[in-house]
DSSP file (Angstrom, degrees, kcal/mol; ACC not computed):
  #  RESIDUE AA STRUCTURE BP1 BP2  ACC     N-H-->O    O-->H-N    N-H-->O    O-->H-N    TCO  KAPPA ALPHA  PHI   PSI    X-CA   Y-CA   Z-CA
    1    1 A X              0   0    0      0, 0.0     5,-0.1     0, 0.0     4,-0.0   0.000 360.0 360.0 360.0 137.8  190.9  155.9  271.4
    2    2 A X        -     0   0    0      1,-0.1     2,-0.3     3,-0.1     3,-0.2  -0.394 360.0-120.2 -42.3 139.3  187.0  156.3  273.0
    3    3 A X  S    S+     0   0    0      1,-0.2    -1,-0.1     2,-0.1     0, 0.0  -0.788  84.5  11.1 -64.8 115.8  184.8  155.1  271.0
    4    4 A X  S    S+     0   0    0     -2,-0.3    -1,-0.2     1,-0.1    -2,-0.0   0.936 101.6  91.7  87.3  46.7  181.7  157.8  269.6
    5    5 A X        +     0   0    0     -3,-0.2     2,-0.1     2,-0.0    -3,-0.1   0.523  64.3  92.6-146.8  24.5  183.5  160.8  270.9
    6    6 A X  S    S-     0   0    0     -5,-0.1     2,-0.4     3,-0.0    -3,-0.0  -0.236  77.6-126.8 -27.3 143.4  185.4  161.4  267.5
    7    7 A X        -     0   0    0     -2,-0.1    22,-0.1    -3,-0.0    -2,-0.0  -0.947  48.5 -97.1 -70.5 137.2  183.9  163.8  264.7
    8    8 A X        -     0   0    0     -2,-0.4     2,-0.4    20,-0.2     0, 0.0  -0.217  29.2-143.2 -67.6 145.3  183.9  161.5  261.6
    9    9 A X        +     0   0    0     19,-0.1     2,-0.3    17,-0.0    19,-0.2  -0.861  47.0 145.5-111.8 140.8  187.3  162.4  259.4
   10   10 A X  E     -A   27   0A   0     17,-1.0    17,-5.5    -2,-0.4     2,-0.6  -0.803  48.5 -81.4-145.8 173.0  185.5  162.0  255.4
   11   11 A X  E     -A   26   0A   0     15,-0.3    33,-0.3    -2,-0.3     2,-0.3  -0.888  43.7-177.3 -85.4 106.6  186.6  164.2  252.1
   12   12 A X  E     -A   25   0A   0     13,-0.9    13,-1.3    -2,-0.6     2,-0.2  -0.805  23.9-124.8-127.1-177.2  185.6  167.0  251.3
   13   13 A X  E     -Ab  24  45A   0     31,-2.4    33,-0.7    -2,-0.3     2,-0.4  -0.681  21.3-152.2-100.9 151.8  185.9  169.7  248.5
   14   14 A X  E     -Ab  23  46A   0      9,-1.8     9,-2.2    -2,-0.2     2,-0.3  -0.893   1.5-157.0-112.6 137.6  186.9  173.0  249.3
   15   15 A X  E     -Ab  22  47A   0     31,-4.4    33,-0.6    -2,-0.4     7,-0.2  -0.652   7.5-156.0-146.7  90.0  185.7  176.1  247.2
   16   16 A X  E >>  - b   0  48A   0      5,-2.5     4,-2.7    -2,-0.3     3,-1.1  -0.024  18.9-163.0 -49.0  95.9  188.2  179.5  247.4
   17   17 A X  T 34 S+     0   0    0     31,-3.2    -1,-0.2     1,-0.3    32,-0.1   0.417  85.0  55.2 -81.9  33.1  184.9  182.1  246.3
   18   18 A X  T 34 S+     0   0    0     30,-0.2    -1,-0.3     3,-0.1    31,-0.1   0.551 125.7  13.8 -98.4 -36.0  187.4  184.6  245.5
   19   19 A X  T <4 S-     0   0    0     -3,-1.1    -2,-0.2     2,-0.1     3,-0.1   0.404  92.2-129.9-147.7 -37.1  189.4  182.8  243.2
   20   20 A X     <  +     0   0    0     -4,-2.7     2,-0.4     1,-0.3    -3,-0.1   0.999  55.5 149.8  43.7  83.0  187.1  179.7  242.4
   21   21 A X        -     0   0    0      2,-0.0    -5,-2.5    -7,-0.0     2,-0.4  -0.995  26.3-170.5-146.0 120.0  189.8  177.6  243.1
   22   22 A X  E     +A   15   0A   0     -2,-0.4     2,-0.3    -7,-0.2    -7,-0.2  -0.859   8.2 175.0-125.8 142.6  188.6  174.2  244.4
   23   23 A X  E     -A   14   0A   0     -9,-2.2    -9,-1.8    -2,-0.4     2,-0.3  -0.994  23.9-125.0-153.8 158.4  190.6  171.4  245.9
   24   24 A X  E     +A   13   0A   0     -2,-0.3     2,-0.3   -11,-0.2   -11,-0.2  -0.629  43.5 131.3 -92.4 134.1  189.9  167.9  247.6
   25   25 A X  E     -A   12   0A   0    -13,-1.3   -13,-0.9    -2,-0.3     2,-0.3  -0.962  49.2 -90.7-172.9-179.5  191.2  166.9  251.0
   26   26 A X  E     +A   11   0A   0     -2,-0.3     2,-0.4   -15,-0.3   -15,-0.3  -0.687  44.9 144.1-105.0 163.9  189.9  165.5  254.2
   27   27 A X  E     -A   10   0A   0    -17,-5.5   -17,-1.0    -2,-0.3    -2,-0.1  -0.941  52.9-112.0 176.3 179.3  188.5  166.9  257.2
   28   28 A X  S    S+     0   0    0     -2,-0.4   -20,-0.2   -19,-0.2     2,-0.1   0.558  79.1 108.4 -86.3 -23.9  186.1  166.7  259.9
   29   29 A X        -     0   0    0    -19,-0.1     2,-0.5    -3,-0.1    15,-0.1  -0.272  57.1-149.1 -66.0 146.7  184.1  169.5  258.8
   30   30 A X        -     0   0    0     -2,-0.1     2,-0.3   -18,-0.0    -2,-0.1  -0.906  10.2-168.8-134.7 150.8  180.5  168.8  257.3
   31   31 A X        -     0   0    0     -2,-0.5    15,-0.1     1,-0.1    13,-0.0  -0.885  29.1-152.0-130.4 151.7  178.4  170.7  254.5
   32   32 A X  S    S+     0   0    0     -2,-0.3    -1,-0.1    13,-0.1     2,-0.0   0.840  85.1  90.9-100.4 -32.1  174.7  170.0  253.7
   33   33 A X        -     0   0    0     12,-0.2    12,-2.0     1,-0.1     2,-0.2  -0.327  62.1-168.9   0.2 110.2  176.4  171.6  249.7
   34   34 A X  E     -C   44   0B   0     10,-0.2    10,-0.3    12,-0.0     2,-0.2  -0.462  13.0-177.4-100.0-159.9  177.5  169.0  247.7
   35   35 A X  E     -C   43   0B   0      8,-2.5     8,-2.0    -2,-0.2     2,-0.8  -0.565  28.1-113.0-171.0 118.4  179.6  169.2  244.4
   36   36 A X  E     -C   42   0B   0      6,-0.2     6,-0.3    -2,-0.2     4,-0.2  -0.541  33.3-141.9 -51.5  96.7  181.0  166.4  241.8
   37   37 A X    >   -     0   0    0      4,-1.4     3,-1.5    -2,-0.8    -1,-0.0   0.106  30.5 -97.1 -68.2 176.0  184.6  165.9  241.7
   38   38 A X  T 3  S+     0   0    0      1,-0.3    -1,-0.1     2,-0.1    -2,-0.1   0.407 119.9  59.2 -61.7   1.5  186.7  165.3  238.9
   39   39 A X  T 3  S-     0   0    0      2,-0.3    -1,-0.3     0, 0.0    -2,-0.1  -0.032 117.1-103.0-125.7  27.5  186.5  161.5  239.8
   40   40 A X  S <  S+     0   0    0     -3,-1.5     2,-0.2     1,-0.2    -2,-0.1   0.179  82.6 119.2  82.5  -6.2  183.2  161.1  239.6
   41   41 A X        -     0   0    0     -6,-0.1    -4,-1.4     1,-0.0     2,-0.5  -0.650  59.8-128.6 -75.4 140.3  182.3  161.1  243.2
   42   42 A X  E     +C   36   0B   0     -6,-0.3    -6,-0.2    -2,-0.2     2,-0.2  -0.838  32.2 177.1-114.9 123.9  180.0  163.5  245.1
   43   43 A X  E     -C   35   0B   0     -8,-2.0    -8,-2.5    -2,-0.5     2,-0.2  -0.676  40.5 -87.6-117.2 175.4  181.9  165.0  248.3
   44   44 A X  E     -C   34   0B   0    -33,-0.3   -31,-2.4   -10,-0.3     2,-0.4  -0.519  48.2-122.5 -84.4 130.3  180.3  167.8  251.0
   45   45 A X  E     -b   13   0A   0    -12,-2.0     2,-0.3    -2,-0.2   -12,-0.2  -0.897  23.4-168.1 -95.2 129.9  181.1  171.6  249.7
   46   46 A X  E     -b   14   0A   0    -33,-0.7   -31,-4.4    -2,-0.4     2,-0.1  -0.989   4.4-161.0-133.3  98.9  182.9  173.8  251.9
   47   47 A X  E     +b   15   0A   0     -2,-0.3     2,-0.2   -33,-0.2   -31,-0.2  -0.476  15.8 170.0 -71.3 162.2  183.0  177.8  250.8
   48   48 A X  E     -b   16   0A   0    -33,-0.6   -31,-3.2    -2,-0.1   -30,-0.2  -0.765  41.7-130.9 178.6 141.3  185.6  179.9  252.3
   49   49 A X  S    S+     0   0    0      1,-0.3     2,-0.2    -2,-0.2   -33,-0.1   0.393  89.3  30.2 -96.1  -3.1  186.5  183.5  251.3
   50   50 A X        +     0   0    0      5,-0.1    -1,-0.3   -32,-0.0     2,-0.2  -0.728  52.3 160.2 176.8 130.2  190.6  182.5  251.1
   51   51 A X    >>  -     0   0    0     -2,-0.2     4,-1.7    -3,-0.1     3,-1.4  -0.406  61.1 -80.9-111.9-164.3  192.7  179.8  250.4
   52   52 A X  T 34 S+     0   0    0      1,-0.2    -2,-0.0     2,-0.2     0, 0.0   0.407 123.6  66.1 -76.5   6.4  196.4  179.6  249.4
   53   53 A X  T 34 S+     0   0    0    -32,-0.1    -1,-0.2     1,-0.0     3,-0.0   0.473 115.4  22.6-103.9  -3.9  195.3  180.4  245.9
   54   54 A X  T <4 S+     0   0    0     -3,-1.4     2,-0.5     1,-0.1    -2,-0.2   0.571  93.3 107.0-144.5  -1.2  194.2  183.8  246.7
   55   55 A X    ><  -     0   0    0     -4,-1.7     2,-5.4     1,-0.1     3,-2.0  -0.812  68.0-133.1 -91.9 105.7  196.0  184.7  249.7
   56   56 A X  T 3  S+     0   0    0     -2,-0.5     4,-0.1     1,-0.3    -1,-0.1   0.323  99.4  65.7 -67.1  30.8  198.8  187.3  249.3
   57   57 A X  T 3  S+     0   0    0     -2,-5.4    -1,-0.3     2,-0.1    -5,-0.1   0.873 119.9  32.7 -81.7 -30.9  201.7  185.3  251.5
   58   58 A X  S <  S+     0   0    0     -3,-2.0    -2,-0.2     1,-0.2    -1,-0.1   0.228 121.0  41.1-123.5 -20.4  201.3  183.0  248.7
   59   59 A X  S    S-     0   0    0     -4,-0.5    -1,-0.2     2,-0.2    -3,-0.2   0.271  87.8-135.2-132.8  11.9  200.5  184.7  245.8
   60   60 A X  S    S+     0   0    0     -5,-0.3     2,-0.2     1,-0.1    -4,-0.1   0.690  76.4 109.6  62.0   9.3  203.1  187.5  246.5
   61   61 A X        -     0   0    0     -6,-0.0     2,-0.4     0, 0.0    -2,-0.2  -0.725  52.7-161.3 -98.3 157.8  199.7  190.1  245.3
   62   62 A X        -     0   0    0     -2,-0.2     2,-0.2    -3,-0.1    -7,-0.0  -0.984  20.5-105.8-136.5 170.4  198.1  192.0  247.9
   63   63 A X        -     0   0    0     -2,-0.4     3,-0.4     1,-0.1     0, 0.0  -0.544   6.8-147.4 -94.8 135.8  194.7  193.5  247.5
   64   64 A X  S    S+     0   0    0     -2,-0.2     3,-0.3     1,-0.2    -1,-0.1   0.109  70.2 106.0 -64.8  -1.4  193.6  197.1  246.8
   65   65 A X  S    S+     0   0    0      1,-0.2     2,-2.0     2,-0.0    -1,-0.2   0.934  75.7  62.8 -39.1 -62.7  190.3  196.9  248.8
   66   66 A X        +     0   0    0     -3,-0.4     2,-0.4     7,-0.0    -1,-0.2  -0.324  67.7 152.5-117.6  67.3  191.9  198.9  251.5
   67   67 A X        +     0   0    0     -2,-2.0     2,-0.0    -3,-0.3    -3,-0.0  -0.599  48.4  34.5 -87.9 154.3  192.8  202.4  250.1
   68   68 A X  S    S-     0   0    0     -2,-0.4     2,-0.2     5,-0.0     3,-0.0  -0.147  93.6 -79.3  75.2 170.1  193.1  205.2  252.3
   69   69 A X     >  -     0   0    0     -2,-0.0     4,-1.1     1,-0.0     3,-0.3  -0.534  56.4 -86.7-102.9 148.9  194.2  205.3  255.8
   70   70 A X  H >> S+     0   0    0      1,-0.2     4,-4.0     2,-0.2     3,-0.8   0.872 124.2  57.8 -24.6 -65.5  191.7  204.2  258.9
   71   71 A X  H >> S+     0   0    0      1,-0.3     4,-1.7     2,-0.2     3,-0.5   0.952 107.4  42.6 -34.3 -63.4  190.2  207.9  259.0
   72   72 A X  H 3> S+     0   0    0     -3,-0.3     4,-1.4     1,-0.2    -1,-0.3   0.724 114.7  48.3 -83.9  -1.7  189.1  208.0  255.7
   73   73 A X  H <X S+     0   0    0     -4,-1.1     4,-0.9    -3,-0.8    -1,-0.2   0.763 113.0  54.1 -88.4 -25.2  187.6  204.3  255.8
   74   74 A X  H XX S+     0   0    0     -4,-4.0     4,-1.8    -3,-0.5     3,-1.2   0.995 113.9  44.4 -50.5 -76.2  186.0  205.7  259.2
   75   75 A X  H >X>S+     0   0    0     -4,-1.7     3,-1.9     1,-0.3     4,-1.4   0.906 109.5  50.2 -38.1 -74.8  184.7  208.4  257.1
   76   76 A X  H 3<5S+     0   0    0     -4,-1.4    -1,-0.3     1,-0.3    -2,-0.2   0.738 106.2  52.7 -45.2 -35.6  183.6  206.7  254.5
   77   77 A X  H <<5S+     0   0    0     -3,-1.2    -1,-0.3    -4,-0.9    -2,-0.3   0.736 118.4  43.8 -71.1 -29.3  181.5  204.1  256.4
   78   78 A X  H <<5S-     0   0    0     -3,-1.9    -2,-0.2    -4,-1.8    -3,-0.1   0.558 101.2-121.9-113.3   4.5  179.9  206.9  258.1
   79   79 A X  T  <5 +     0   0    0     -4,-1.4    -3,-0.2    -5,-0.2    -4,-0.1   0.327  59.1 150.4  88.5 -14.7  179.2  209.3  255.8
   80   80 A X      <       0   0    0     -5,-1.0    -1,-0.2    -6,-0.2    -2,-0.1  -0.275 360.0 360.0 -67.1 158.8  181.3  211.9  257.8
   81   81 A X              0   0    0     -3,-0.1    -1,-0.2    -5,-0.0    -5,-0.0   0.088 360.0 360.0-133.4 360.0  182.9  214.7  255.5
């Protein structure tokens, strides 16, 4: 492999803000957020609005946010009666 043309591969924590469901893993991605894991080590914090802990392929739930049909969400956003 080239040399310097890499992103650096480290560990970091991942943090479901839906769910608060956190897990450790690696990746390339970098956080100026830290957090102390359960092993006493301080990794880079990475928020994200859905993991596999909150996501309904996975949790077989699906969310109720989105009641009514397009029109009435249209509506609703817009004031229209």
């Amino acid at each position: 492999m080239k040399q310097g043309i890499h992103p650096e591969y480290k560990k970091v924590v991942f943090l479901d803000t839906s769910s608060d469901y956190k897990f450790l893993t690696g990746s390339t991605k970098s956080s100026e957020e830290t957090i102390e894991w359960e092993d006493g080590n301080t990794y880079p914090l990475i928020r994200v609005e859905i993991s596999s802990d909150s996501h309904p392929f996975y949790t077989g739930k699906q969310k109720a946010d989105k009641v009514g049909g397009r029109v009435d969400r249209f509506k609703k956003k817009y004031n229209l009666s």
